[in-house]
RODO-2510 file (C-alpha; in nm, 4 decimals, decimal comma):
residues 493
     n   res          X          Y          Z
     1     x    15,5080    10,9678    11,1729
     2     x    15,4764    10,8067    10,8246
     3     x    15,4938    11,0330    10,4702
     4     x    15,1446    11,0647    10,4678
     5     x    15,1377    11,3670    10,7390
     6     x    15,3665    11,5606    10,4960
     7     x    15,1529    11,5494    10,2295
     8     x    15,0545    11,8949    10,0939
     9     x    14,6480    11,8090    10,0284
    10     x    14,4212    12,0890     9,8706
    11     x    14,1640    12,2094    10,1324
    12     x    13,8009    12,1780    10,0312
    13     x    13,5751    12,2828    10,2843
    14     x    13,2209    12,1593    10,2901
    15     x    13,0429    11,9462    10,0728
    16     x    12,7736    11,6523    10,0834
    17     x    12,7484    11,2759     9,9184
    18     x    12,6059    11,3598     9,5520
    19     x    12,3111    11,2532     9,4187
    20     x    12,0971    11,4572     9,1274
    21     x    11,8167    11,5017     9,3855
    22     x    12,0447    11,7410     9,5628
    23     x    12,1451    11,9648     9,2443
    24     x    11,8390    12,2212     9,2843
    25     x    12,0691    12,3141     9,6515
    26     x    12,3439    12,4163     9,3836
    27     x    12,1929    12,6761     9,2048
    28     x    12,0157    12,7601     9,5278
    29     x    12,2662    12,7923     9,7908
    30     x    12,6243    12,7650     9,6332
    31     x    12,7674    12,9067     9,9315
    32     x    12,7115    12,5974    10,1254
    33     x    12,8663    12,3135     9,9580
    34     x    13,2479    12,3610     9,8506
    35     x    13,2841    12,0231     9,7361
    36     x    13,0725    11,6973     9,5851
    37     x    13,1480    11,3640     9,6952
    38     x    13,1010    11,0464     9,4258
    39     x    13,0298    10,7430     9,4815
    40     x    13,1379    10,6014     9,1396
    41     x    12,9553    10,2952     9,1403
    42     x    12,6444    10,4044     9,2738
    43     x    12,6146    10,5373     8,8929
    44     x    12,7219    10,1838     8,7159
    45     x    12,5634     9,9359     8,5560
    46     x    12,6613     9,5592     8,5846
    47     x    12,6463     9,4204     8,2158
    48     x    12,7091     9,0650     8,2598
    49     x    12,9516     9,0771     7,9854
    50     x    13,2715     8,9542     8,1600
    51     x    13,4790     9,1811     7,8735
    52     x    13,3141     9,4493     7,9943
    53     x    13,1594     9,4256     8,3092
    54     x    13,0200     9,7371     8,4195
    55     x    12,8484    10,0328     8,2354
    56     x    12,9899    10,3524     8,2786
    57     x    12,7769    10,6434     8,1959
    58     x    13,0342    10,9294     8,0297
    59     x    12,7319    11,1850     7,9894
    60     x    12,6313    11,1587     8,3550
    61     x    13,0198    11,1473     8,4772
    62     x    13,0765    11,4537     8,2583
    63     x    12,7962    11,6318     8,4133
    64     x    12,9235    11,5308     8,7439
    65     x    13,2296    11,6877     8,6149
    66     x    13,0048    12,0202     8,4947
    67     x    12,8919    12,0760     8,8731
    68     x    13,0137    12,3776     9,0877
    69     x    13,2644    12,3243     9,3111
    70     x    13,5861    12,0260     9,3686
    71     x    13,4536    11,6775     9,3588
    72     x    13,5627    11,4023     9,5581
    73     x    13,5558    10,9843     9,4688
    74     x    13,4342    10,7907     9,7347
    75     x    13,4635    10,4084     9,6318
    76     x    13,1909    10,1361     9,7416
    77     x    13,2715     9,8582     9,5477
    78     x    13,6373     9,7976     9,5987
    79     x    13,6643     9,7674    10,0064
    80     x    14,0097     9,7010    10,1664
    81     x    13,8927     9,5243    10,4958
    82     x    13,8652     9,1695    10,3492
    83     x    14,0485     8,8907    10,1880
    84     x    13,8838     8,8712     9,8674
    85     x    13,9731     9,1285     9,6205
    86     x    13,6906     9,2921     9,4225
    87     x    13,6570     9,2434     9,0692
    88     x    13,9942     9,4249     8,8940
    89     x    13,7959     9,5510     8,6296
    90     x    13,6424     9,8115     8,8316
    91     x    14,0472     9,9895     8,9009
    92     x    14,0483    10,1334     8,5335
    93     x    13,7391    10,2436     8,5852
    94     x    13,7884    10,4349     8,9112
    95     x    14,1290    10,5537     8,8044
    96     x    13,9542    10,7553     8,5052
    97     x    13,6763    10,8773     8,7344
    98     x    13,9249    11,0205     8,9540
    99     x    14,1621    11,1677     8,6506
   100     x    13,8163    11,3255     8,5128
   101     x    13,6606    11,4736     8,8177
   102     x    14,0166    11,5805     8,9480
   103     x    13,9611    11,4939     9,2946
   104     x    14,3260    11,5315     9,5132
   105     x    14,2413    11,2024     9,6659
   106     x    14,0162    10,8940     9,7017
   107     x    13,8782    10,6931    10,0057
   108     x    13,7538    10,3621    10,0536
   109     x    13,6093    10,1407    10,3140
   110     x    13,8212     9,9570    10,5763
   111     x    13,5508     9,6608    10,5679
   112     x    13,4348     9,3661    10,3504
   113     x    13,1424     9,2665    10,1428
   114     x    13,2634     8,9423     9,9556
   115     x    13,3604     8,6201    10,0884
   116     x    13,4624     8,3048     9,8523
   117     x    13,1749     8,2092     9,7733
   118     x    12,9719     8,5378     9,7444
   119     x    12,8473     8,9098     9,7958
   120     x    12,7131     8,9826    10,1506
   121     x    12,5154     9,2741    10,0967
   122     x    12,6380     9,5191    10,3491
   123     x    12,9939     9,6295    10,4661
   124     x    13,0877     9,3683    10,7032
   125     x    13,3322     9,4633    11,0001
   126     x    13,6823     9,3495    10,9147
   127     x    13,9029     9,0741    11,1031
   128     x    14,0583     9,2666    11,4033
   129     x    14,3397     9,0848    11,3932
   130     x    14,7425     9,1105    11,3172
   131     x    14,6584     8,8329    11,0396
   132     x    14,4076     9,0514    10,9569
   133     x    14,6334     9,3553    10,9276
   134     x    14,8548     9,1999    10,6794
   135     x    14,5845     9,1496    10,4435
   136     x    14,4431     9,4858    10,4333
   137     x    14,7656     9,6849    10,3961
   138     x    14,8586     9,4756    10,1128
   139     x    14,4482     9,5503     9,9897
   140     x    14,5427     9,9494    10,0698
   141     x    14,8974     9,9651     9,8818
   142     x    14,7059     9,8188     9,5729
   143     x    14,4043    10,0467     9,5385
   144     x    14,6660    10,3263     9,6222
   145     x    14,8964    10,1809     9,3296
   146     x    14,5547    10,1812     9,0851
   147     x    14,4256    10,4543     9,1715
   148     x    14,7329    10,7182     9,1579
   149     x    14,6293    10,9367     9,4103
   150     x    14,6576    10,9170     9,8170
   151     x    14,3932    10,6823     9,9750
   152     x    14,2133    10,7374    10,2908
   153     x    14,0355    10,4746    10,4467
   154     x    13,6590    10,5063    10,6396
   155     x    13,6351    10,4048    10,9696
   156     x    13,3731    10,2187    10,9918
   157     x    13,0268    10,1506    11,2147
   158     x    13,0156     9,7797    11,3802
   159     x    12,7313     9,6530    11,5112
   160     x    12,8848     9,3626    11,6465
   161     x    12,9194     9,3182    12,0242
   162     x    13,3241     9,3812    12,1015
   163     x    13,5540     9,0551    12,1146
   164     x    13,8045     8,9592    12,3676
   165     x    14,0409     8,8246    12,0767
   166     x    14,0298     9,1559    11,8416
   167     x    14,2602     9,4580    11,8629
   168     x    14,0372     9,7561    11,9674
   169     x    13,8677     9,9567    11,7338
   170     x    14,1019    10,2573    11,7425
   171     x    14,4348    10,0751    11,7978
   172     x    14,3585     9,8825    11,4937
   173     x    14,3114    10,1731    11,2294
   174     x    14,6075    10,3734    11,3930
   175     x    14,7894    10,0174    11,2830
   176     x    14,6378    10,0120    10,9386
   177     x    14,6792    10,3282    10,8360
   178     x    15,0892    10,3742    10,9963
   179     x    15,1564    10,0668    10,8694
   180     x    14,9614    10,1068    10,4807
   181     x    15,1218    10,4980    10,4764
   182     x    14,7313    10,6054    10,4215
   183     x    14,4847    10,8863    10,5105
   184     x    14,2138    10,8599    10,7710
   185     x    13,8293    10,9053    10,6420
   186     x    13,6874    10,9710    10,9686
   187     x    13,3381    10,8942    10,9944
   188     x    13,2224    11,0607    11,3214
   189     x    12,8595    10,9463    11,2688
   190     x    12,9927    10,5842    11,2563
   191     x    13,2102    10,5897    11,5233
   192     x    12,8929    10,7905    11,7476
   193     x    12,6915    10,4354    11,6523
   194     x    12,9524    10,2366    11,7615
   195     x    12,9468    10,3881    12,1164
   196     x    12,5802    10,4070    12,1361
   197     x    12,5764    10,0320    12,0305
   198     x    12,8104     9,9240    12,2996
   199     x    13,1770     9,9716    12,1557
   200     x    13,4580    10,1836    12,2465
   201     x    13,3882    10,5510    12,3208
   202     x    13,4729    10,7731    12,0758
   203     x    13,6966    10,9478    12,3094
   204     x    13,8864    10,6376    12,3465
   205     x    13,8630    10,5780    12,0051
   206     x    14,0337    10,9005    11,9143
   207     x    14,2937    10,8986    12,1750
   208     x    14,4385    10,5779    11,9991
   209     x    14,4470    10,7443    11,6625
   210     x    14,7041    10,9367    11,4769
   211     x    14,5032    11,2184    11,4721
   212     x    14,7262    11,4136    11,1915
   213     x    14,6494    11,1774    10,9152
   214     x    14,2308    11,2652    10,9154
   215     x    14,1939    11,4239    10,5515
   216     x    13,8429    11,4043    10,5502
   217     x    13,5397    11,3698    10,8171
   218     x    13,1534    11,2594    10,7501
   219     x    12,8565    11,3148    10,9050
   220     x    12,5018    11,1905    10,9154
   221     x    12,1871    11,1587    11,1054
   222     x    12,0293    10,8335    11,2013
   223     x    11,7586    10,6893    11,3798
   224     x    11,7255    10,4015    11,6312
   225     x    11,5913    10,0240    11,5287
   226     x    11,5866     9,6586    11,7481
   227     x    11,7744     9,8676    12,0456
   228     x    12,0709     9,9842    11,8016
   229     x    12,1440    10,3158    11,6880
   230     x    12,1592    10,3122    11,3123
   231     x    12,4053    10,4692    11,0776
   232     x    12,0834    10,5482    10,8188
   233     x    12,2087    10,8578    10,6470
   234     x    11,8463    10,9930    10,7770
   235     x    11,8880    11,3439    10,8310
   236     x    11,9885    11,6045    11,1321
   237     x    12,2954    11,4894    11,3043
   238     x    12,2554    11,4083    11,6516
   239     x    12,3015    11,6886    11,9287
   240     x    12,5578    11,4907    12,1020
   241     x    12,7476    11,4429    11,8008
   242     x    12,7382    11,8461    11,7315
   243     x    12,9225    11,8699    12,0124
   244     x    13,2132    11,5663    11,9695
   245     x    13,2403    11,7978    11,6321
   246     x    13,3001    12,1180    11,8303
   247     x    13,5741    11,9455    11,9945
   248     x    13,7395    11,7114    11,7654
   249     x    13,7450    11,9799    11,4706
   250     x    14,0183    12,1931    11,6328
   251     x    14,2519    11,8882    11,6939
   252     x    14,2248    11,7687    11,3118
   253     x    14,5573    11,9580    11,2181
   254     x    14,4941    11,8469    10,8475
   255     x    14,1484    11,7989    10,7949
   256     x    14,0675    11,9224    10,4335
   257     x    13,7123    11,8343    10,3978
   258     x    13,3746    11,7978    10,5770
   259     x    13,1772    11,6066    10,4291
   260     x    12,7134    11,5476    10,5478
   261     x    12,6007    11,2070    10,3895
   262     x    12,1990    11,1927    10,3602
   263     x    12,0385    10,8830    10,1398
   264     x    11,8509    11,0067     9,8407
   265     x    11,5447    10,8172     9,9735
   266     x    11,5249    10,9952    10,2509
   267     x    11,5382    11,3563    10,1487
   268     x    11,1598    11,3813    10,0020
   269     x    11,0544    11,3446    10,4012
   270     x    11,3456    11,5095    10,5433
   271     x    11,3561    11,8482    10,2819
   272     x    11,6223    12,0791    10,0929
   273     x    11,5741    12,3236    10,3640
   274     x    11,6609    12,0609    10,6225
   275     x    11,9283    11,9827    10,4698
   276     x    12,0890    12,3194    10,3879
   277     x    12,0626    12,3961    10,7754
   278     x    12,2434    12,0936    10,7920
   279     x    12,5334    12,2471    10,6149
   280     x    12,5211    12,5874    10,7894
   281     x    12,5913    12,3816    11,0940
   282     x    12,9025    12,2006    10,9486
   283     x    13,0354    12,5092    10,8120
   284     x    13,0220    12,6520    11,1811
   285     x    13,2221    12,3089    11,2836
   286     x    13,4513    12,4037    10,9423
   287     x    13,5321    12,7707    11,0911
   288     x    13,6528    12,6084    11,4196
   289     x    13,9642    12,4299    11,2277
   290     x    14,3169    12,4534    11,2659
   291     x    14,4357    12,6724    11,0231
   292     x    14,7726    12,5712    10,9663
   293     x    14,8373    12,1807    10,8441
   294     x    15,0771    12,0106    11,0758
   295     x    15,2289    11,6861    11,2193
   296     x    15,0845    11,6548    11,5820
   297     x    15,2481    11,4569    11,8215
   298     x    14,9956    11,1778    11,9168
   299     x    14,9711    11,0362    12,2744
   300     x    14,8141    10,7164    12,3354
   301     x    14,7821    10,4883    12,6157
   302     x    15,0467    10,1947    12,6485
   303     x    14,9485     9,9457    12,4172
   304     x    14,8356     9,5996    12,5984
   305     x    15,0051     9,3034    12,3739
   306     x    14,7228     9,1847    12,1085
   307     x    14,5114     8,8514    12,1869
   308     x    14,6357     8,5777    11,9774
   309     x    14,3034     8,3767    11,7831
   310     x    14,2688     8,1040    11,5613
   311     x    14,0004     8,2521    11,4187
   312     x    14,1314     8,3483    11,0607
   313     x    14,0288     8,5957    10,8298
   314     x    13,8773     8,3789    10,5688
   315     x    13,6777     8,2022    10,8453
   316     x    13,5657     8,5279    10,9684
   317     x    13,4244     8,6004    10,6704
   318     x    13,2436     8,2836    10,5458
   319     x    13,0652     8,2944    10,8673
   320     x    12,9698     8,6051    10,9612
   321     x    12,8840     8,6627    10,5587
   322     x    12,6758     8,3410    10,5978
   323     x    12,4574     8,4383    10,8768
   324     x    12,4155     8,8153    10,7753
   325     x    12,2727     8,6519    10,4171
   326     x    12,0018     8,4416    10,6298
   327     x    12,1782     8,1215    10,5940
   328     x    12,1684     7,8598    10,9350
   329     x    12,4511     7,8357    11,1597
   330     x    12,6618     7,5082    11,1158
   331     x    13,0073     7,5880    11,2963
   332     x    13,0893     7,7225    11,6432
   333     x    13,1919     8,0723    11,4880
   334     x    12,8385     8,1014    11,3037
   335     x    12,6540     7,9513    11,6313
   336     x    12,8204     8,3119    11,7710
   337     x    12,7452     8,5084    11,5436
   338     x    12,4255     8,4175    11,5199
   339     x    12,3589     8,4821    11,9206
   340     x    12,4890     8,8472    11,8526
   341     x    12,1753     9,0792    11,8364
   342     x    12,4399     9,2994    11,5970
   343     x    12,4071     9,0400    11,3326
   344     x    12,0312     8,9707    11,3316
   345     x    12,0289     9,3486    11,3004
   346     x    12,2651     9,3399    10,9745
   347     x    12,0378     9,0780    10,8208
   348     x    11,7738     9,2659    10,8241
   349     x    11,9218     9,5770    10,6996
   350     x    12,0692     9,3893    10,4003
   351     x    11,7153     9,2195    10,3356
   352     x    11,6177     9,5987    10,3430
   353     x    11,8436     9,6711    10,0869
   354     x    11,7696     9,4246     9,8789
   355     x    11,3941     9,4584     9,8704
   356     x    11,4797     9,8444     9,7818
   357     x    11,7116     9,7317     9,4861
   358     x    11,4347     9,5254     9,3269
   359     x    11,1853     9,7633     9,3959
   360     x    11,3774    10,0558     9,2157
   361     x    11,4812     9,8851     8,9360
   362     x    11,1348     9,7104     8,8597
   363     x    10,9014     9,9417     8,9930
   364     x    10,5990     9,8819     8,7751
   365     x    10,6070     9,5216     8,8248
   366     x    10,6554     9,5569     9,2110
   367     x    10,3836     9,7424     9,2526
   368     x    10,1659     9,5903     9,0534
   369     x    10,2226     9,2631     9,2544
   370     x    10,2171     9,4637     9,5794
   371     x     9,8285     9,5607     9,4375
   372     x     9,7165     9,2558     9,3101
   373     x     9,8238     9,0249     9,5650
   374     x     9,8905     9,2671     9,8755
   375     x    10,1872     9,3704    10,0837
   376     x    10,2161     9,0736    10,2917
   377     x    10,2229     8,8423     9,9961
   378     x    10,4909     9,0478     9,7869
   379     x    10,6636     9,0583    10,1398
   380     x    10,6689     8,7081    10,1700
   381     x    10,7839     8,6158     9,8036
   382     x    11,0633     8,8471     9,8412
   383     x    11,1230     8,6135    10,2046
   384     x    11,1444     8,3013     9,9646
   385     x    11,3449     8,4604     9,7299
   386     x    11,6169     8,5186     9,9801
   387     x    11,6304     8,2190    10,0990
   388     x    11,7420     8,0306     9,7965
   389     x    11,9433     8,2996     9,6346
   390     x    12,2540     8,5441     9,8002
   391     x    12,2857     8,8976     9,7790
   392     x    12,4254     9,0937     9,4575
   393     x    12,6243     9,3577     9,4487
   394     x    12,4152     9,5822     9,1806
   395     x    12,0837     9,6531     9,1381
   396     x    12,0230     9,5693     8,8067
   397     x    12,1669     9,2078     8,8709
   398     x    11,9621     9,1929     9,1931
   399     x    11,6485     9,2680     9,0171
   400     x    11,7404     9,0178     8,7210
   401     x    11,7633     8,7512     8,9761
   402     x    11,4244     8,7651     9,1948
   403     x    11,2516     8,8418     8,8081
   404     x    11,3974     8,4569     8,7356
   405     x    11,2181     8,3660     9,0401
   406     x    10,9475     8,5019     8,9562
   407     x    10,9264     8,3574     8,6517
   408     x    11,0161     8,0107     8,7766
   409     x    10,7401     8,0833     9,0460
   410     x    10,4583     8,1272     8,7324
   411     x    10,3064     8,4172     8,9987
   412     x     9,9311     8,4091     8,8360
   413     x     9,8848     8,7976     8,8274
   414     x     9,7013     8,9627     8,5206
   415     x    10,0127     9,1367     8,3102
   416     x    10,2589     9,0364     8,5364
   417     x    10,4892     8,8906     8,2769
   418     x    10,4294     9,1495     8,0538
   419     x    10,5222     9,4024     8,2706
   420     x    10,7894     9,2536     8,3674
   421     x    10,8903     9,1855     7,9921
   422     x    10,8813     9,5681     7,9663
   423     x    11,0777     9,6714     8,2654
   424     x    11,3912     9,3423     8,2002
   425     x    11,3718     9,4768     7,7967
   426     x    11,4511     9,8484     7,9532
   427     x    11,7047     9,7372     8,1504
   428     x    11,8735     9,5321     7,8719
   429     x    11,8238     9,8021     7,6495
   430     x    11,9757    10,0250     7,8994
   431     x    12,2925     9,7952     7,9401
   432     x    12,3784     9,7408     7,5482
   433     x    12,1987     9,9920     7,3513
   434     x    12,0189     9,8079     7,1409
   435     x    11,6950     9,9028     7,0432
   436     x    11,3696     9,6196     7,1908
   437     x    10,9963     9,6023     7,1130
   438     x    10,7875     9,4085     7,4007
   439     x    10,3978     9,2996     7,3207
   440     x    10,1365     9,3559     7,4850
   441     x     9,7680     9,1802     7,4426
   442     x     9,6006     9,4981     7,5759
   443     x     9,6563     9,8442     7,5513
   444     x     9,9775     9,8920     7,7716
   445     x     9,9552    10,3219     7,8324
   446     x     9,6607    10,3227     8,0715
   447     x     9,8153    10,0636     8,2670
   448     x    10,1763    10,1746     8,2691
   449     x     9,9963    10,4907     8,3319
   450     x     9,8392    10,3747     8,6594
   451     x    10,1189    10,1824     8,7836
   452     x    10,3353    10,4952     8,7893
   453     x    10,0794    10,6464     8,9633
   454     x    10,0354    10,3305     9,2748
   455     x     9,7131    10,2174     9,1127
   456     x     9,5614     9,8972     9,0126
   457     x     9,3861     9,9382     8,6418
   458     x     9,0517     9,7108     8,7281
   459     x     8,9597     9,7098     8,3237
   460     x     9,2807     9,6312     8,1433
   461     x     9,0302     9,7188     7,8143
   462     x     9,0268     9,5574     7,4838
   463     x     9,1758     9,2805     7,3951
   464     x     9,4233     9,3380     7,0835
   465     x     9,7739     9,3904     6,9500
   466     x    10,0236     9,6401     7,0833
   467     x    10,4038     9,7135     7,0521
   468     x    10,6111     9,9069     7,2519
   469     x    10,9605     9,9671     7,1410
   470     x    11,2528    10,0852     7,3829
   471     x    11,5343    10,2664     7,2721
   472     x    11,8562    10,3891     7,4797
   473     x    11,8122    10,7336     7,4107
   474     x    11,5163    10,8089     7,2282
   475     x    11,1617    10,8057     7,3329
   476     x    10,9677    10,4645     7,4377
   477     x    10,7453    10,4574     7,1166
   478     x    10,4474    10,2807     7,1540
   479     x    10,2885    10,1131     6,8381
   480     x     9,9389    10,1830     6,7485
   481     x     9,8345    10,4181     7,0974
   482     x    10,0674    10,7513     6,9694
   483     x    10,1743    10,8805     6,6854
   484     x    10,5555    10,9497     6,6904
   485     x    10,5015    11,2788     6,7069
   486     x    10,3427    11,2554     7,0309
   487     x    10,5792    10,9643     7,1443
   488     x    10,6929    11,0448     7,5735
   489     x    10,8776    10,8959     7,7802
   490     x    10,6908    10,6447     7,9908
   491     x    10,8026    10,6323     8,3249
   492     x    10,9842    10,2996     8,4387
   493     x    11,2891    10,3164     8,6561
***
């Protein structure tokens, strides 16, 4: 066994993914979540200042910080299953994160999201390969090094049909994570997908891990779509997968934390009460763990000798990232990928994701072409808009981009542009500080008013001059509709 069994980690007990929708279930029910899990750049900006890239919010990470209970940092932006390295600038960041919120160790994903040329929108199964290998340890040892506290990497859901020239699923993390000296995130949830989607079982997937070196485990609910089942961070995790837990718990000799994930956007629909019987469920699961941490002896099957491919990393990469973004197949290796049902499937989950960046970063303007023009149109625009231009990694970039389109596209919408003036001066605002005033030929408040609310204002009213200036932290003040003393925030985001 590598150091990484011996190591003496705190344990947590049950938490859940943060997000401020899920703060009233703090000072509701602290008995059910032990520990917060952050995903640091979830909370980011992208500034498109290469001196200082990203925007880190120290109010929100000290209030992060504030919360009850041990937190947890759960990267998303610095993946360790690829051969391009994400942007160095974000290791200081992450390494502060971690000092401030005191979490006993990080995790990452064993997967990729960047090739050369650019960002694929989704995590992207890694090359299964011993060429493979070499690049991700290498990836592992240097997050470790920035980060200065023991990594643990996710295992991760693959919608791609299984390949006769990869290393199975479970033989290849047992060889990551012995050969990188790193913990185990084990995502039960994803590994339940993969078998439901065709893959190894996740008993065979277990047997061929080192079972001692799972720190942490997640969990999540998720829904079926196009004949796959879906790791959507829905809600209520599966039946079936209740019971894997029941059984896998016990032989986790050092598992320190449980972890449910849920997406934000789903909790309105799926409830605070849902979800808290969530976590009475998982802290039944917790109860069933071995209490004392050890080193257990792992028994696998013989291992077969590892197919030999020349498909390489890098050309894994550029074509599976090519076809997931929407773009034709040219090679042999995109002509495959783009027969797998597991791709098609990706691509439109990242055009999902992408539609949901723009939409929650411009909101007003979204909806305002979604009621003027309908939601086929809008649907279709955002169609085109893909098609020219690849995925980004952060919202506020991804919005930027389709609002150049748009503008390019002179969309002939009443207000449009200055709406969308508003919402890009916000953002900007919201990126450097610096205080903005946006006009307006009509009186903006009724409208901004009825776009927060999903409705089209049919009499935009009279004609005349109006300012509205944004600040970072103040009040939006709008010139010549409130006095300052009545000045509110209008909502936007």
């Amino acid at each position: 066994m590598g150091s990484s069994s011996r190591l003496v980690l705190q344990e947590l007990g049950v938490g859940i993914v943060y997000s401020s929708a899920l703060e009233p279930l703090l000072t509701m029910h602290p008995e059910l979540i032990d520990v917060l899990e952050v995903e640091p750049q979830t909370t980011w900006i992208e500034t498109q200042d290469p001196s200082v890239p990203y925007l880190v919010r120290p109010d929100l990470l000290q209030h992060i910080a504030a919360l009850p209970g041990r937190k947890l940092v759960h990267s998303v932006g610095t993946p360790v299953g690829g051969s391009v390295r994400a942007n160095a600038a974000q290791f200081p960041l992450l390494r502060q994160t971690v000092e401030k919120l005191d979490s006993p160790w990080a995790s990452e994903h064993l997967s990729f999201n960047l090739t050369q040329d650019y960002f694929t929108g989704f995590f992207l199964p890694p090359r299964q390969t011993a060429a493979g290998l070499r690049l991700y340890i290498e990836a592992i040892q240097l997050l470790k090094k920035e980060l200065g506290v023991p990594l643990a990497v996710e295992t991760g859901v693959n919608y791609l049909r299984p390949r006769p020239d990869e290393i199975p699923d479970g033989e290849f993390i047992a060889a990551v994570v012995e050969s990188a000296d790193c913990g185990i995130l084990l995502d039960l949830h994803n590994i339940y997908c993969n078998e439901c989607n065709g893959r190894q079982s996740v008993a065979q997937f277990l047997s061929q891990l080192p079972l001692d070196r799972v720190w942490e485990v997640h969990l999540a609910g998720g829904f079926e779509m196009e004949g796959f089942w879906l790791d959507a961070h829905s809600g209520s995790i599966p039946e079936p997968l209740q019971r894997i837990c029941r059984e896998v718990i016990p032989a986790l000799p050092n598992v320190k934390a449980i972890i449910f994930e849920i997406f934000s956007s789903f909790l309105p629909h799926f409830g605070l009460d849902a979800t808290c019987r969530e976590l009475e469920k998982i802290h039944e699961v917790w109860a069933l763990r071995s209490t004392h941490s050890r080193a257990m002896p792992v028994t696998s099957p013989p291992r077969i000798p590892w197919p030999q491919s020349g498909v390489e990393p890098v050309e894994w990469e550029q074509a599976l990232g090519r076809i997931v973004i929407g773009r034709d197949a040219t090679g042999s290796l995109e002509k495959e990928f783009a027969a797998d049902p597991g791709a098609h499937l990706i691509r439109a989950l990242v055009r999902e994701f992408r539609a949901s960046m723009v939409v929650a970063v411009y909101r007003l303007s979204c909806r305002l072409l979604m009621l003027a023009l309908g939601v086929g149109i809008f649907r279709a625009l955002l169609e085109d808009f893909w098609s020219h231009t690849p995925p980004q990694q952060f919202a506020g970039t991804e919005a930027d981009a389709f609002a150049d389109y748009l503008v390019a596209k002179e969309i002939r919408v009443p207000q449009l542009q200055s709406i969308l003036a508003f919402e890009r001066a916000s953002l900007a605002t919201l990126r450097d500080g610096r205080p903005r005033i946006v006009s307006f030929n009509v009186d903006p408040l009724p409208m901004l008013r009825a776009l927060a609310d999903g409705v089209l204002l049919q009499d935009p009213g009279t004609p005349g001059e109006y300012e509205i200036e944004i600040t970072e932290d103040g009040p939006i003040r709008i010139a010549g509709i409130l006095p300052e003393s009545a000045s509110r925030n209008i909502p936007f985001h």
